[in-house]
N, C-alpha and C positions, 0 to 999 in steps of 0.2 A: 669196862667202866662206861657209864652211860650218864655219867655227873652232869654233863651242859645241857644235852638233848632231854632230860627230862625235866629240870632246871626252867627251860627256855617253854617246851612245850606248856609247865604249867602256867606260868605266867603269862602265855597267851592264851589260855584258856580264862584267866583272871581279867585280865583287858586287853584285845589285842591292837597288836603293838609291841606289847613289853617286852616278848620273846626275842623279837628283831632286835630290838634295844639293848636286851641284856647280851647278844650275838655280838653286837656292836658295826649292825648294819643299819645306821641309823637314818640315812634317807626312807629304806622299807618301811623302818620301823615309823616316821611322821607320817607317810602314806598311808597305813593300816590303820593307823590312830584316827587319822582324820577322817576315813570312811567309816572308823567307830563312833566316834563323835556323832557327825553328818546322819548317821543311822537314828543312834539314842535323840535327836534332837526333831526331826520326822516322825520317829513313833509317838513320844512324850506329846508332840505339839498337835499332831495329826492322824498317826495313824492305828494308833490305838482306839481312837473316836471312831472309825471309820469299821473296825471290824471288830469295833461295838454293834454298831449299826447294821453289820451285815450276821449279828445274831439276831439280834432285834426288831430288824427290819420297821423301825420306829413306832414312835407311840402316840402322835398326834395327826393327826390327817388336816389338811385344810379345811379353814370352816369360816363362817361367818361370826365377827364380834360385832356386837352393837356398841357404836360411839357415840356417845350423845342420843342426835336423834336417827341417826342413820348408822348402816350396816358396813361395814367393813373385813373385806376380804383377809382372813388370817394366812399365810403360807404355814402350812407345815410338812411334813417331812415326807420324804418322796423316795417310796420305797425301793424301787427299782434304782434310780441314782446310787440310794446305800449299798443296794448288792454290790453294783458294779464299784464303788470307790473301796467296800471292804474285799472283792476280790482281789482288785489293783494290790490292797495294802499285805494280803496276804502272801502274795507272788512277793512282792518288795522284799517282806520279814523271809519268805525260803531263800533268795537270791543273799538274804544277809548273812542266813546260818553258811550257805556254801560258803559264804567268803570267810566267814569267823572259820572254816572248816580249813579251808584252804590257810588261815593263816598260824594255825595248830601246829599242822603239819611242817609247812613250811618253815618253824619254827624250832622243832626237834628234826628235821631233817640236817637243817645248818648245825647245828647243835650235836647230832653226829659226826659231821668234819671235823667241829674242833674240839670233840674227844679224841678221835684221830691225831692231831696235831694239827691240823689242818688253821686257814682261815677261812672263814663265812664271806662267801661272795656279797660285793658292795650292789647298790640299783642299777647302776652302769651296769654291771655286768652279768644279772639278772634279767635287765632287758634285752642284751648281746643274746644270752643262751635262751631266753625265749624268741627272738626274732630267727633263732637259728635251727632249734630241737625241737619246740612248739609254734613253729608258723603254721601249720594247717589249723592248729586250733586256735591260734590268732585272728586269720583268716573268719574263719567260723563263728566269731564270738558274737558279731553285726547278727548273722542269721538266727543264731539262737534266740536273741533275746528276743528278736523279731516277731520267730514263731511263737516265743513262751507268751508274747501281750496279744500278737493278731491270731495266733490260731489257737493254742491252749485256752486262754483266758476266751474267748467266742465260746468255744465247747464247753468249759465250765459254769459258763452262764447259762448255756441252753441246762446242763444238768439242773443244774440246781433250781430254774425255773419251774421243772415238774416236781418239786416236793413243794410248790405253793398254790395257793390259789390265786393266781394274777391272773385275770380273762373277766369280761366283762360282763353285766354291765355292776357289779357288785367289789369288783377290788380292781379298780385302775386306776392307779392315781395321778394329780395330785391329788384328786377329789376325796379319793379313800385309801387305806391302806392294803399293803401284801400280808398276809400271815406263812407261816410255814408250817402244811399239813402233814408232813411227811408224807407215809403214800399211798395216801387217801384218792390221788389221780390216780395211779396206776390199780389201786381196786376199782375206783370205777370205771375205769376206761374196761377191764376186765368181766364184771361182774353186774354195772349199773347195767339197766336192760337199754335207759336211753343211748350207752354209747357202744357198751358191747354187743350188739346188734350188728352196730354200723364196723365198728372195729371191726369182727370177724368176718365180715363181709367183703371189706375192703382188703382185706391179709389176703384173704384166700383167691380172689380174682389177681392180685400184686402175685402170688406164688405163681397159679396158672399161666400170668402174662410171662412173669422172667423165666418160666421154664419153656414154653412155647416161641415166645420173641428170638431167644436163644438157640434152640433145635433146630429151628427153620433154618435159620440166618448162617448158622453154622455148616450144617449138611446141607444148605441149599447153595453155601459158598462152596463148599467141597465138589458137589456134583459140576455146578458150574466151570471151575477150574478145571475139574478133572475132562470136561465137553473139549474144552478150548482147549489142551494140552494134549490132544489126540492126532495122530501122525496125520489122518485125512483132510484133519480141518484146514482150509484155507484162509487166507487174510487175517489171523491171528490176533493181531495187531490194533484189525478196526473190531474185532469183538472184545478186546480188552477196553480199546477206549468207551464203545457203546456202554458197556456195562456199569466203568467204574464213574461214569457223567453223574446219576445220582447219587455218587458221594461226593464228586467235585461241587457240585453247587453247595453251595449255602444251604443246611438243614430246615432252618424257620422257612426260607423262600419255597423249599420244596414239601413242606408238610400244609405250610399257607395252600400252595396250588393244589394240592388233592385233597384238601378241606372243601376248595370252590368246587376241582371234577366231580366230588361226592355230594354236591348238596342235595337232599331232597327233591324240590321242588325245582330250580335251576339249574341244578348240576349238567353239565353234558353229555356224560355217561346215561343218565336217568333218558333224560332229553332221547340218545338215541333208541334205547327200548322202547319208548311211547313213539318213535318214527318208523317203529317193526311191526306196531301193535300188543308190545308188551308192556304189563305195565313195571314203573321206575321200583326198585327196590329201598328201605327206607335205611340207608346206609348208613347216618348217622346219629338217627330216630330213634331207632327201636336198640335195646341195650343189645339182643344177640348178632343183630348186622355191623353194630358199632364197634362190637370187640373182633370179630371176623377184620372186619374195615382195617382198626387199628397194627392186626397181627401181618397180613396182607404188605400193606404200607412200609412197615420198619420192616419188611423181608427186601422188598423193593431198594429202600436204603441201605439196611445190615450184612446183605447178600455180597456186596463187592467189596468189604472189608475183608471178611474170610476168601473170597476167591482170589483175592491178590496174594493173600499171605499163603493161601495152599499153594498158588501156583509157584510160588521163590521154593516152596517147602517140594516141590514137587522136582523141579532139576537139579534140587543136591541129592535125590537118591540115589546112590549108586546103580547104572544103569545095568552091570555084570548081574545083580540079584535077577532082575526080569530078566534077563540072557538065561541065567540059570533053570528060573523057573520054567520059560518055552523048551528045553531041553529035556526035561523030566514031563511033558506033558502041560502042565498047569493051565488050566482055563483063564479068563481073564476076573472073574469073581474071585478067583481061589488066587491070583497075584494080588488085588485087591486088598482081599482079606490078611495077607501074611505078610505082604510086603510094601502098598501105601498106605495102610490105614494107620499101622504101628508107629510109621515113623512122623506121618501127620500127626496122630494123636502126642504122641511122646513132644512134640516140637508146638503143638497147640493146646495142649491142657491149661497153664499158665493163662493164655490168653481166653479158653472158653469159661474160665470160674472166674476171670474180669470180667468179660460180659455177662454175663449172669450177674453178678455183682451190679451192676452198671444200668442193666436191664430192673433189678430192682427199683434202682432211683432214674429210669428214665423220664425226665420231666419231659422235657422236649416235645415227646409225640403224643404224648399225651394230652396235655396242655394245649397244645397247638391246633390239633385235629378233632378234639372231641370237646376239649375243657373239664374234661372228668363226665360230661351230659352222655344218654339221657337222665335228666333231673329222675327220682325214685322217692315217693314217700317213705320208701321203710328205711332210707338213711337217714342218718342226723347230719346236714351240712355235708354231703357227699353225692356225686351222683353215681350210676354205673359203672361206669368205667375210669371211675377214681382208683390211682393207687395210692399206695400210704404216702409219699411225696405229695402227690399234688392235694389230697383232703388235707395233708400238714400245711399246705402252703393256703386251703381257703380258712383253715382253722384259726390263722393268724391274720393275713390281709384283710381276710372276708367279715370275721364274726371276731375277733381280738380275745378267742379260748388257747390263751400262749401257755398254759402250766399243761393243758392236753398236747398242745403240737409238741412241747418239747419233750413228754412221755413218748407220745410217737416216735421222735426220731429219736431217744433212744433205744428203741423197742427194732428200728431198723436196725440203725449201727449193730448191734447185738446179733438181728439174725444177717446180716451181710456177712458180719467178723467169723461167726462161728462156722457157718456155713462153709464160707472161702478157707479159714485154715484147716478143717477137718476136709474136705473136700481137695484141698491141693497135698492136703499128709498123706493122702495118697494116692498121688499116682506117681506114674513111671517119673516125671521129671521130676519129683523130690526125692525120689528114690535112689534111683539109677542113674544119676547126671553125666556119669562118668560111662554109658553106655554107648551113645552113637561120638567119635571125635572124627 
């Protein structure tokens, strides 16, 4: 027999509260109630207005009335404000179904005790067994909401900004309003020749760099490590520290200095070629010296990331394998091959499809050392050696085309995501985890 718990559970689906009530846990039950209240009296008064508005995205724009004999500034409704008050109110109304969810349940669960025979725990003692069974999710409850308003509600406003037309100088308001085009950006951004031009342009150099940026930095830290961890070498120690100085500095500090070493005209690099009688090369001039420059640079920086983490990777291999393999002959290419590489890769894959990843949205060096220049006519608001980051970042500071930047970065997120989980589905360390212990 299930006479209470069904009992209970419907009447809290009716108003909750009541289920607590008819349980005869009646503190729960004025606490449930009054966050039903508290709820219906926020949507009624406000928030239903607000995710009107974030369909609507309003209907009057500011404008001028004539009063008498002069003009007068009208406010009206200010489209981006609505988004963002009807996402608020939206997040508000799901946090309230969880709760009406939460208080269902909780209401045919007690409701089963005392088909049992049981009695339905009092608020006292509701709080005891969550301070006791559910402390971590106690704990957690601060973070969550945290995330759900500073990082959920952020992301859902970039989405939802690219099914409009907000970017200037035609829909920014207060002056004018937002519409909502569906995805009418993302066909142009595709299709229009003024963007899709610049779009594939800028993807395809963004792929080029992350996969290059990556290769280097990566096999250029392996090789490195593997130099320094050689029985001959000497003083160990000070080529570890030599190496890893340009990741110990400050990034902006060191990508600023080889902005200056590089300049054209001043640089002193240039400077000492024209002191040989050669002349200066246009390092950051011309688009194919500037992506050379760029790739160059972040090996300079990227390189002693992987060399530290091969070298830790490098004295947990069991030293017996290479005992083994000098016994059977094995050259040093063919230990390489069989027995460091497998277990570097197996112990660095995780980390080479984060870089890569990372490499994607490298603002930093880019930004820093080039600024996306040399400038190009055949871009729109892009230069050369822009990647999809940094033209998303002039798209918005620069020129205020915020319904294209944030087609853009969804258009990143998507190949990051896709990329990074088909790409870590398989290899050895999602595989086989349970192979090297």
């Amino acid at each position: 027999m299930r006479k209470h718990a069904k009992t209970a559970a419907w009447l809290s689906v009716l108003t909750m509260g009541l289920g607590q009530l008819y349980n005869r846990q009646y503190g729960k039950a004025l606490l449930f109630l009054f966050v039903h209240v508290a709820a219906l009296t926020a949507f009624f008064t406000r928030l239903f207005y607000d995710i009107g508005g974030l369909i609507t995205l309003g209907d009057k724009a500011t404008h001028l009335e004539k009063v008498g004999r002069r003009y007068v500034n009208v406010e009206g409704d200010h489209s981006i404000f609505m988004m963002i008050y009807g996402l608020l109110a939206v997040i508000i109304g799901l946090i309230y179904i969880v709760v009406y969810i939460v208080n269902i349940r909780d209401a045919y669960r007690n409701g089963q005790i005392r088909d049992k025979g049981g009695v339905a725990p009092s608020l006292a003692q509701t709080i005891r067994n969550v301070q006791n069974e559910g402390f971590p999710w106690l704990l957690l409850s601060l973070p969550i909401v945290g995330v759900l308003f500073f990082t959920i509600m952020p992301i859902a406003f970039m989405v939802l900004m690219a099914f409009t037309n907000y970017s200037a100088p035609d829909h920014i308001p207060p002056k004018s309003l937002v519409d909502w085009v569906g995805f009418k950006t993302f066909g142009d951004l595709f299709f229009l020749k003024a963007w899709a031009g610049t779009f594939f342009g800028v993807l395809s150099w963004t792929v080029i760099w992350a996969v290059l940026s990556t290769v280097t930095c990566y096999f250029g830290g392996i090789f490195v490590a593997l130099l320094i961890h050689q029985k001959g070498i000497k003083l160990k120690g000070m080529w570890r520290t030599i190496f890893i100085i340009p990741y110990a500095i400050p990034q902006f500090i060191s990508l600023l200095i080889m902005r200056n070493l590089l300049n054209d005209k001043f640089g002193p690099i240039n400077q000492y070629f024209r002191y040989f009688g050669l002349d200066g090369l246009p390092w950051l001039s011309d688009p194919f010296w500037a992506k050379v420059s760029l790739i160059v640079v972040n090996m300079w920086i990227g390189i002693p990331v992987s060399m530290i983490l091969v070298m830790g990777i490098l004295t947990a291999i069991p030293k017996d394998l290479y005992e083994a393999a000098d016994v059977d002959g094995a050259s040093g290419f063919t230990k390489f091959k069989n027995i460091t590489m497998p277990y570097v890769l197996f112990a660095t894959a995780p980390l080479l499809i984060m870089q890569f990843a990372g490499n994607i949205n490298n603002f930093n060096v880019i930004f820093l050392l080039t600024k996306g220049d040399p400038k190009t006519l055949e871009y729109n608001m892009a230069g050369s050696t822009d990647l999809l980051v940094t033209w998303l970042y002039k798209l918005t500071l620069d020129n205020s085309r915020y319904n294209i930047a944030s087609a853009v970065g969804i258009i990143i997120f998507l190949i990051i995501a896709s990329l990074s989980i088909w790409s870590y589905s398989r290899t050895k360390s999602f595989k086989e985890e349970d192979m090297i212990q």
